[in-house]
N, CA, C and O atoms as a DFTB+ gen file, in Angstrom:
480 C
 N C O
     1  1     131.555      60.679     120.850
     2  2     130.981      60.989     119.557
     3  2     129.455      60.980     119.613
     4  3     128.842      62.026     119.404
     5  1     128.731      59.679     119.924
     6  2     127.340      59.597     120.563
     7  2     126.723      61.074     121.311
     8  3     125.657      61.590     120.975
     9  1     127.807      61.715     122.584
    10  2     127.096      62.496     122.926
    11  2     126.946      64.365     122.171
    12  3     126.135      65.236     122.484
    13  1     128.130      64.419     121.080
    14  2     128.311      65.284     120.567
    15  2     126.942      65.296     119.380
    16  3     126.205      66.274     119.263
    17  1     126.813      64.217     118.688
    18  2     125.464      64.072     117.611
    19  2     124.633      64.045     118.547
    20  3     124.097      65.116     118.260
    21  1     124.064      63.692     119.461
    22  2     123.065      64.044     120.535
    23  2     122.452      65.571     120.366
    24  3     121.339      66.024     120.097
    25  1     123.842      66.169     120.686
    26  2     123.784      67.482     121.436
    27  2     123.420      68.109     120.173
    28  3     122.598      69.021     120.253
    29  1     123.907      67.774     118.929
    30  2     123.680      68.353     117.545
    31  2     122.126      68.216     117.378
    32  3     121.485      69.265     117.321
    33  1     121.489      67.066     117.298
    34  2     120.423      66.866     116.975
    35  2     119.494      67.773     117.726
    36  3     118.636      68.483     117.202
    37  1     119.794      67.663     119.214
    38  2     118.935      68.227     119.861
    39  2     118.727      69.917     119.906
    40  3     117.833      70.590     120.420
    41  1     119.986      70.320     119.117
    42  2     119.972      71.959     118.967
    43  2     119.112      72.056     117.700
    44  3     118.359      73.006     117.484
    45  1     119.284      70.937     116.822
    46  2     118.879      71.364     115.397
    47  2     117.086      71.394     115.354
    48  3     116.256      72.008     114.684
    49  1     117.031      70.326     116.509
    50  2     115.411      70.391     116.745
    51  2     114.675      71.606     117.777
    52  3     113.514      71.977     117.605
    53  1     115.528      72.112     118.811
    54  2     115.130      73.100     119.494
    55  2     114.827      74.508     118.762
    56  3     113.926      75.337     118.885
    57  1     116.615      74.360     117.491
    58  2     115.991      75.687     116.603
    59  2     115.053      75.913     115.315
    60  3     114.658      76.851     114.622
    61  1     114.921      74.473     115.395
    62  2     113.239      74.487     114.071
    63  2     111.919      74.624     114.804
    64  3     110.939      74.980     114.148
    65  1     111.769      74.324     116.385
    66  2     110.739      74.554     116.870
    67  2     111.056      75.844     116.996
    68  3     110.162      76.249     116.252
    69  1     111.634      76.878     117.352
    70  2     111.812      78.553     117.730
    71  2     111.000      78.684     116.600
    72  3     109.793      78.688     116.839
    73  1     111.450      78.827     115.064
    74  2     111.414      79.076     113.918
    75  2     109.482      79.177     113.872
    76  3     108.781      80.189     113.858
    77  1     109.196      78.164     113.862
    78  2     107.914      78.228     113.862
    79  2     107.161      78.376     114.856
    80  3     105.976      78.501     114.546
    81  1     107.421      78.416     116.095
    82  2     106.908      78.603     117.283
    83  2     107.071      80.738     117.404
    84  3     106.268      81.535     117.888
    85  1     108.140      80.938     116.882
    86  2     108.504      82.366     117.261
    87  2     107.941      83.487     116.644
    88  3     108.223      84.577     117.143
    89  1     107.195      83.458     115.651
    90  2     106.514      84.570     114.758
    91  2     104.665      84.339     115.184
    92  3     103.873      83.871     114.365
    93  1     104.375      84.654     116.199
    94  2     103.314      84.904     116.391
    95  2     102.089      84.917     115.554
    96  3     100.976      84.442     115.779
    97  1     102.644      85.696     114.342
    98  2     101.547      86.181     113.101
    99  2     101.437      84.659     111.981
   100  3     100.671      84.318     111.080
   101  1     102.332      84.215     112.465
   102  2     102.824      82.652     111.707
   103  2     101.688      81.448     111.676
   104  3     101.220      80.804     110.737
   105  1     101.382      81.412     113.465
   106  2     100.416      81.237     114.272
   107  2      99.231      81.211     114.659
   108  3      98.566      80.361     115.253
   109  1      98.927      82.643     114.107
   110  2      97.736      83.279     114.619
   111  2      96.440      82.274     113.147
   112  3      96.710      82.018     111.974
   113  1      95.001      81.945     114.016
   114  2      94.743      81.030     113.010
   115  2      94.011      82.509     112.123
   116  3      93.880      83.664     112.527
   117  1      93.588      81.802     110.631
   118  2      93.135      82.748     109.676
   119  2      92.070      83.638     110.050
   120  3      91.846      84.422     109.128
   121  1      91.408      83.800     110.937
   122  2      90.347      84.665     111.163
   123  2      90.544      85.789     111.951
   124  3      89.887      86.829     111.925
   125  1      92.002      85.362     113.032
   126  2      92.595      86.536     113.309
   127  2      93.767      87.582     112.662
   128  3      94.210      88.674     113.018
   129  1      94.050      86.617     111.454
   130  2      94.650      86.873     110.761
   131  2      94.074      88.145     109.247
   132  3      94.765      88.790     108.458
   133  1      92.981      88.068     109.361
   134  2      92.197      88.392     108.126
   135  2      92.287      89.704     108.935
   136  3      93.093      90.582     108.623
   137  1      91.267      89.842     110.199
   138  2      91.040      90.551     110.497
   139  2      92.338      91.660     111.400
   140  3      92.009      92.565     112.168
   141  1      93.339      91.408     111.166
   142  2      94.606      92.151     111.405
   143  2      94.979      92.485     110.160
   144  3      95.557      93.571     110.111
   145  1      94.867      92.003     109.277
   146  2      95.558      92.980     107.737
   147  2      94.507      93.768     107.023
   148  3      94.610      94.409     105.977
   149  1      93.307      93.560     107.931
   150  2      91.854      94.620     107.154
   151  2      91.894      95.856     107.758
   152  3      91.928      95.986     108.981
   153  1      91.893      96.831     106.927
   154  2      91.828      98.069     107.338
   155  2      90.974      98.595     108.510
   156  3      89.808      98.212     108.418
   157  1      91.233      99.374     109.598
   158  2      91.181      99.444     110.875
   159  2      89.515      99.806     110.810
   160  3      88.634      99.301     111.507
   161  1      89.397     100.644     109.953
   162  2      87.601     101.533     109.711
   163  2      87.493     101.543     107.925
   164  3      88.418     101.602     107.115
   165  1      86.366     101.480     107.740
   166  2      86.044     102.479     106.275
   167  2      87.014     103.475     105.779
   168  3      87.408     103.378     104.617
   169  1      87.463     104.481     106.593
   170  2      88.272     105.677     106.837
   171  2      89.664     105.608     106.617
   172  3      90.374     106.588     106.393
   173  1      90.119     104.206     106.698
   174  2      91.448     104.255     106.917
   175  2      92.466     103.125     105.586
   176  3      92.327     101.906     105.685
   177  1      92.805     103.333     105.180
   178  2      93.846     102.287     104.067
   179  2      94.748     100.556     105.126
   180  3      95.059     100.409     106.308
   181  1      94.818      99.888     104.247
   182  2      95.331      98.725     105.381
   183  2      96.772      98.991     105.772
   184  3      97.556      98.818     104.838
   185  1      97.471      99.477     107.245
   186  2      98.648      98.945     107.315
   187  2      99.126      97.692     106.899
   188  3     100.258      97.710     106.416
   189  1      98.561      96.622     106.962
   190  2      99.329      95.799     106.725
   191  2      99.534      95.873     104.639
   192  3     100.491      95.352     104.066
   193  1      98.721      96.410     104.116
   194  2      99.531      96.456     102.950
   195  2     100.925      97.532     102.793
   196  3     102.023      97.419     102.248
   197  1     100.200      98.672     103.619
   198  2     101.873      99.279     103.708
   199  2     103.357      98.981     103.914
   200  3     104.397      99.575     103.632
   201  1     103.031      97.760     104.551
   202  2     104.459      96.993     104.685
   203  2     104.431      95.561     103.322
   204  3     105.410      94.969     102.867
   205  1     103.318      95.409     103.056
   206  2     103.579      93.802     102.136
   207  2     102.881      94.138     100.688
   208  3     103.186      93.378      99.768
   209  1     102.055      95.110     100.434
   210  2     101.907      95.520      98.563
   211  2     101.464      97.195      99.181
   212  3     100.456      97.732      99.640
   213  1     102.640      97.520      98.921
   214  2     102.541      99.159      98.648
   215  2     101.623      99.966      97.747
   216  3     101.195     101.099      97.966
   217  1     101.415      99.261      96.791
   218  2     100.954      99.612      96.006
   219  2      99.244     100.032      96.135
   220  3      98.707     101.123      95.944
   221  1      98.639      98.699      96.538
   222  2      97.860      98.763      96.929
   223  2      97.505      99.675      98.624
   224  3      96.366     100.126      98.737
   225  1      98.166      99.817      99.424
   226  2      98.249     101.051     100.073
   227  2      97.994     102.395      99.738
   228  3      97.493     103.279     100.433
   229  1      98.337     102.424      98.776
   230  2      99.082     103.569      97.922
   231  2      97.352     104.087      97.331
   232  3      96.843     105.048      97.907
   233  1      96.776     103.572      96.496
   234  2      95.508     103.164      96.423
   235  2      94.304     103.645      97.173
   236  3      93.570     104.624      97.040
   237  1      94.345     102.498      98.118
   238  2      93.283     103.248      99.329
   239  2      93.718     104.310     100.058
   240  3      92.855     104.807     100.781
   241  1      94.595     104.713     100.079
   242  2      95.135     105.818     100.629
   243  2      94.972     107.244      99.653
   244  3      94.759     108.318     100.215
   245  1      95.071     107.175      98.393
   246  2      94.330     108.447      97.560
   247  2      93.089     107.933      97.434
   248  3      92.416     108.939      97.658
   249  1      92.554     107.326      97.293
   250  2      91.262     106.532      97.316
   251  2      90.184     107.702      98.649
   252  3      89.049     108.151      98.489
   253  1      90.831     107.816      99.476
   254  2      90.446     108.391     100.595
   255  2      90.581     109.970     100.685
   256  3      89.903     110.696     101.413
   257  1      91.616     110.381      99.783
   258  2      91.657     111.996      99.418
   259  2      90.581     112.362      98.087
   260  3      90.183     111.782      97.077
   261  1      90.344     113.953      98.886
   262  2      89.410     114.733      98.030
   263  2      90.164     115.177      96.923
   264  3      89.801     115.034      95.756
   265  1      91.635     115.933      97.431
   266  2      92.386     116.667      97.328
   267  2      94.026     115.958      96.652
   268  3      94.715     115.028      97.073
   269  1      94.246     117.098      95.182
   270  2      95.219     115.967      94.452
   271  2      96.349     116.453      95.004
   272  3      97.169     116.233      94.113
   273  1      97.010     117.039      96.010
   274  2      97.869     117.629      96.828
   275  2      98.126     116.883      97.736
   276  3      99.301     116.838      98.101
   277  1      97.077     116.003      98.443
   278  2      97.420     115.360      99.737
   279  2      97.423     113.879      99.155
   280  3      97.517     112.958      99.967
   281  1      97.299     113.522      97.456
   282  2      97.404     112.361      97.093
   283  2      99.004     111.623      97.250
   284  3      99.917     112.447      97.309
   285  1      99.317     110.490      97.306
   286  2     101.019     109.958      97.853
   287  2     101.706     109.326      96.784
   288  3     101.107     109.777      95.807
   289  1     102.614     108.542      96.340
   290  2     102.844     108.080      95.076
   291  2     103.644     107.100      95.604
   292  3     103.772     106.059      94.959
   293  1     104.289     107.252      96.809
   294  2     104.703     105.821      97.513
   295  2     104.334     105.992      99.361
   296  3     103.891     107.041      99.828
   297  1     104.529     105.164      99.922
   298  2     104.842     104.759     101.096
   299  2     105.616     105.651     102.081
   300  3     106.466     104.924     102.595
   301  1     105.692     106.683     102.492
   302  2     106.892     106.981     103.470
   303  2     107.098     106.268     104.732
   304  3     106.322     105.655     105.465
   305  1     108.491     106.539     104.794
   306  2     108.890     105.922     106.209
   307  2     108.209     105.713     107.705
   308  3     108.209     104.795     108.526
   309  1     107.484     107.368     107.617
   310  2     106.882     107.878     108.513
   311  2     105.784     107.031     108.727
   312  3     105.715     106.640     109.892
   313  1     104.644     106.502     107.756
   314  2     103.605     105.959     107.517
   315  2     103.951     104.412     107.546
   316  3     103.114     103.708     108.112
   317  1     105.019     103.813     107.038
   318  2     105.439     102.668     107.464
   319  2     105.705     102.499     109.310
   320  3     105.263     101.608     110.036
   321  1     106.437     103.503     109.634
   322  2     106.734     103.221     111.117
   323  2     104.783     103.636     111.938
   324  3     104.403     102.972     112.902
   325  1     104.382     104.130     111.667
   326  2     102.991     104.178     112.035
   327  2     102.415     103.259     111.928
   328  3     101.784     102.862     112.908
   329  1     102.377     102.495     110.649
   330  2     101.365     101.531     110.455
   331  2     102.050      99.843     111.196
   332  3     101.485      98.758     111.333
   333  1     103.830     100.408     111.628
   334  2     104.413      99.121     112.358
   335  2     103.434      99.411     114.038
   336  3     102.678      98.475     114.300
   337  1     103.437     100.131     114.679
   338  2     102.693     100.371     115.672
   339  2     101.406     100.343     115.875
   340  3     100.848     100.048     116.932
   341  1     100.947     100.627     114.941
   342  2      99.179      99.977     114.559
   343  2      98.922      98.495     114.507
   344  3      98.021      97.845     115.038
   345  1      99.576      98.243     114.005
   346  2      99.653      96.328     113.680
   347  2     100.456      95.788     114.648
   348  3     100.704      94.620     114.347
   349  1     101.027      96.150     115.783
   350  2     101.446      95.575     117.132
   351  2     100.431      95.966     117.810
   352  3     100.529      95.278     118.826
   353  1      99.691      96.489     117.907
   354  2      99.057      97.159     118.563
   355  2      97.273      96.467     118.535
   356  3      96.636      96.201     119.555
   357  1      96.760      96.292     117.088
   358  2      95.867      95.395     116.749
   359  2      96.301      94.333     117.107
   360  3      95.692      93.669     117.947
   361  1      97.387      93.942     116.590
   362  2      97.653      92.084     117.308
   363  2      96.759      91.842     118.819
   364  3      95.853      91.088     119.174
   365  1      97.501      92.841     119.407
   366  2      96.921      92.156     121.170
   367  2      96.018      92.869     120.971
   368  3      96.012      93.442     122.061
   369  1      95.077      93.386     120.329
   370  2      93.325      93.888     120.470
   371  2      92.468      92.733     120.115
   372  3      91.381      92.455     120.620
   373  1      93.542      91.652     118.528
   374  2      92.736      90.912     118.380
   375  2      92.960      89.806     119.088
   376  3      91.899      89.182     119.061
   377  1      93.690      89.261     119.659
   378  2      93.962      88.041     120.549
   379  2      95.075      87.095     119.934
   380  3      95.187      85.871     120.008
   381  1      95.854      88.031     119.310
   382  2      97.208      87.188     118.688
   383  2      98.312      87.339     120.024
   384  3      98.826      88.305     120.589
   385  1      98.373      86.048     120.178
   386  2      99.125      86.339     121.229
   387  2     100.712      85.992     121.179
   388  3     101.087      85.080     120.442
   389  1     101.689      86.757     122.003
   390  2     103.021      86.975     121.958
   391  2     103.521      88.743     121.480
   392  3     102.760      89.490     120.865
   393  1     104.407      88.987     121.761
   394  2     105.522      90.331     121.771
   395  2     105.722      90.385     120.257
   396  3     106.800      90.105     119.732
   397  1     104.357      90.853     119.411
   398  2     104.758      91.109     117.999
   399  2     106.164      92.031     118.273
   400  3     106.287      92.916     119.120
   401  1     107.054      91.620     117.428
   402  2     108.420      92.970     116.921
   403  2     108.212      93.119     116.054
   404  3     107.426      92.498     115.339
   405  1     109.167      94.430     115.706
   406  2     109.453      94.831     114.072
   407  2     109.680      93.496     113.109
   408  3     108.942      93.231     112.160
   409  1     110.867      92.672     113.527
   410  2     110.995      91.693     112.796
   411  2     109.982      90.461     112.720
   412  3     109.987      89.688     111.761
   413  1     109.251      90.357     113.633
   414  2     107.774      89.220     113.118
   415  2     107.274      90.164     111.999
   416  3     106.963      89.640     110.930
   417  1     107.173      91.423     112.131
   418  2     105.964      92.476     110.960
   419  2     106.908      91.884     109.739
   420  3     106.201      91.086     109.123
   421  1     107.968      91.942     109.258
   422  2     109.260      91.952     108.645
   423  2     109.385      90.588     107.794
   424  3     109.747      90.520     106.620
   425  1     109.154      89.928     108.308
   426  2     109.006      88.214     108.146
   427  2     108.413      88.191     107.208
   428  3     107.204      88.398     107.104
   429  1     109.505      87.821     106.005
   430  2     109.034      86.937     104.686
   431  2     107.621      86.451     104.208
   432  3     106.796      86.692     103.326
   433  1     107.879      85.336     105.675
   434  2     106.826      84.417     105.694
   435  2     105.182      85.271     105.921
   436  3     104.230      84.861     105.257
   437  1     105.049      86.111     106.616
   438  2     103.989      86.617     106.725
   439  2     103.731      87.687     106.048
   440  3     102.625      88.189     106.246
   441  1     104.474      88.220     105.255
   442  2     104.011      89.139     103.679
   443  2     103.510      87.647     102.601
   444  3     102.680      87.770     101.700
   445  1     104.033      86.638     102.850
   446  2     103.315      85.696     101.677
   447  2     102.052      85.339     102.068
   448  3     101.072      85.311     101.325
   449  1     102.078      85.000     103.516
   450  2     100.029      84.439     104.055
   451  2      99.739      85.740     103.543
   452  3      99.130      85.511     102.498
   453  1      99.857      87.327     103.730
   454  2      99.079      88.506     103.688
   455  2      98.788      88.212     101.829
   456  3      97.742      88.218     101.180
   457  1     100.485      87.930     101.347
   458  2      99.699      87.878      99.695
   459  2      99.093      86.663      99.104
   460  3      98.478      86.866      98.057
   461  1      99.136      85.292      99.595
   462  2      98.019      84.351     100.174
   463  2      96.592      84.725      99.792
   464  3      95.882      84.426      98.833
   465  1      96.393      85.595     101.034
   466  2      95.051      86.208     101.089
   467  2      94.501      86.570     100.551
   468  3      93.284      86.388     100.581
   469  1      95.245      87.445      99.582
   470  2      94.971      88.456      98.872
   471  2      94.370      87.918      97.569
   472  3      93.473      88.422      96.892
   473  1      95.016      86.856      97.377
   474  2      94.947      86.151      95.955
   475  2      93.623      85.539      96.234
   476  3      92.842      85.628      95.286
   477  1      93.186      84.956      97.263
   478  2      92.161      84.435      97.528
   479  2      92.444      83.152      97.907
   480  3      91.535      82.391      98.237
């Protein structure tokens, strides 16, 4: 019995360290953090709001058109899967280190630090 609660304990603690050990962006301290959800140039709208306030995407993104034709009214897929490859991609430019995935971008937890931020 001793070695079965052992073995319990010791899984239950191995999988709360994954948990927080495993999301990279979780991790990363606030200054690399700021500077991964800030828009890449002047020129460009933030991926990282494209995945965590659309809205505001949505925004700087006509914000940036001349033209009420090329203005957007939501998010497409297309521009979501772009802006997932931009923000793996900034991670290791800025020194966040670990194998960002889709599912770290995805993570609950790091749309709340992004709206965190946001709030001030």
């Amino acid at each position: 019995m001793n070695k079965r609660r052992l073995l319990i304990v010791a899984a239950f603690i191995a999988l709360s360290a994954c948990g927080k050990l495993g999301n990279p962006l979780l991790s990363a301290s606030d200054g690399q953090f700021l500077r991964w959800i800030a828009p890449r140039n002047g020129l460009a709208p933030s991926c990282a709001a494209a995945l965590y306030k659309p809205e505001m995407f949505i925004g700087q993104y006509n914000g940036l058109k001349f033209s009420a034709k090329d203005k957007i009214s939501a998010v497409s897929e297309k521009q979501k899967s772009e802006c997932i490859a931009d923000l793996q991609q900034r991670a290791s430019e800025i020194g966040i280190e670990g194998n960002i995935t889709r599912d770290h971008l995805l993570d609950d937890r790091v749309k709340q630090r992004f709206l965190a931020l946001q709030r001030g």
